[in-house]
C-alpha positions in Angstrom: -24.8 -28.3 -29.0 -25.9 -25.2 -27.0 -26.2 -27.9 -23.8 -22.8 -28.8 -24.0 -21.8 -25.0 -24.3 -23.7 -25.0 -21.0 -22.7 -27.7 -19.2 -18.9 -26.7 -18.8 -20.6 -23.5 -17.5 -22.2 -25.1 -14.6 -19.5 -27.1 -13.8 -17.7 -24.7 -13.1 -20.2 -22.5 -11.3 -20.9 -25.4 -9.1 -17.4 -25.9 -8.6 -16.9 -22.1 -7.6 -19.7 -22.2 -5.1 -18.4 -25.7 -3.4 -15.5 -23.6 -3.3 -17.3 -20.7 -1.6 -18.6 -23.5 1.3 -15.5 -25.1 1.8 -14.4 -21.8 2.8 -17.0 -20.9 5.2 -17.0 -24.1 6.5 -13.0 -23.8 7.3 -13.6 -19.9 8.9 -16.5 -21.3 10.6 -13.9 -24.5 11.9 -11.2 -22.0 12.8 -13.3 -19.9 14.8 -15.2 -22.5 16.5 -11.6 -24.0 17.8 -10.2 -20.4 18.9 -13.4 -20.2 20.8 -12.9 -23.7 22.2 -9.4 -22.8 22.9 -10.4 -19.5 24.9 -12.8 -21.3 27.2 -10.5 -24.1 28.0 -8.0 -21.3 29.0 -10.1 -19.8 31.1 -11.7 -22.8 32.5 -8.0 -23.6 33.6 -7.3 -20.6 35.0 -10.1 -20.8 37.5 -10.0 -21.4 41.2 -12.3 -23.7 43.3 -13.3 -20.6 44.9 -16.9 -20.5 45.9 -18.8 -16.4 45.6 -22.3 -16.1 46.3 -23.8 -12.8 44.8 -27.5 -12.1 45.6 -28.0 -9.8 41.4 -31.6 -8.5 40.4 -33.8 -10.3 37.5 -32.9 -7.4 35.2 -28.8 -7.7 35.7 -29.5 -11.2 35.5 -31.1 -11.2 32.3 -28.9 -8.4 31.0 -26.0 -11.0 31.8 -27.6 -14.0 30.0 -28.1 -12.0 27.1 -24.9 -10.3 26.6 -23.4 -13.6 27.2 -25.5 -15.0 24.7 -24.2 -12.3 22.4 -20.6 -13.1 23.0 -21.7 -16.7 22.8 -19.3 -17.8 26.4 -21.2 -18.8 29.5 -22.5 -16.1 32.0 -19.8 -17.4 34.7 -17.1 -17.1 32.2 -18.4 -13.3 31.4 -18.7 -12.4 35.0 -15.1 -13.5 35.7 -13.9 -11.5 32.9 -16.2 -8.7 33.8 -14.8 -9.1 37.4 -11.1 -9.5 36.2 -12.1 -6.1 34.3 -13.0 -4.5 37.1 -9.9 -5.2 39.8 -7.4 -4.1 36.9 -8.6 -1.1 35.8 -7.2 1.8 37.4 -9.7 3.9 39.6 -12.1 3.5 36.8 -14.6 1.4 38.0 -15.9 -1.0 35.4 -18.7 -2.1 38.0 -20.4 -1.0 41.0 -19.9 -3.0 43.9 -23.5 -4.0 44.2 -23.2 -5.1 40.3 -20.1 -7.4 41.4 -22.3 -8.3 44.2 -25.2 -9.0 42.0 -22.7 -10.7 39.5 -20.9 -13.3 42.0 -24.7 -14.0 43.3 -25.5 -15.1 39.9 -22.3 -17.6 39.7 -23.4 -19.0 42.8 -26.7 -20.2 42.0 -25.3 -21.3 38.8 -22.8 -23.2 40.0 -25.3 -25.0 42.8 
């Protein structure tokens, strides 16, 4: 008798945890696709417009990992980074050597 006072228990602590991973799952889904959605924007928007930027190992490596972090591809980060840096108003986001360095980096990429 005590195992079928338990059983209904279980049931419905499995059913709250399938619950539980049906949600993740869906936020996980939803934010994959708006991710997908934001690369495919701004894989349209871009030119077939060639930069060659000669960058350092350590602004190279610093753009692969914040990249990584983001989770986009370098090139994508250094055209936003780039993007960044023509709009903002006389406060410079990057050096000119770093969006040297940067384009330098797409290039080789890109070869």
């Amino acid at each position: 008798m005590a195992d079928s006072v338990n059983r209904p228990a279980r049931h419905s602590d499995d059913d709250a945890i399938a619950a539980d991973v049906r949600r993740v799952r869906e936020e996980y889904a939803d934010e994959e696709a708006e991710a997908a959605e934001r690369e495919a924007a701004e894989n349209a928007a871009v030119l077939d417009v060639s930069l060659s930027l000669r960058i350092t190992r350590e602004l190279d490596d610093a753009l692969k990992r914040r990249s990584a972090e983001e989770h986009i591809s370098p090139s994508a980060l250094a055209r936003r980074l780039l993007r960044q840096a023509l709009q903002a108003e006389n406060q410079p986001v990057l050096t000119t050597r770093q969006v040297e360095e940067i384009a330098r980096r797409i290039m080789r990429e890109s070869a």
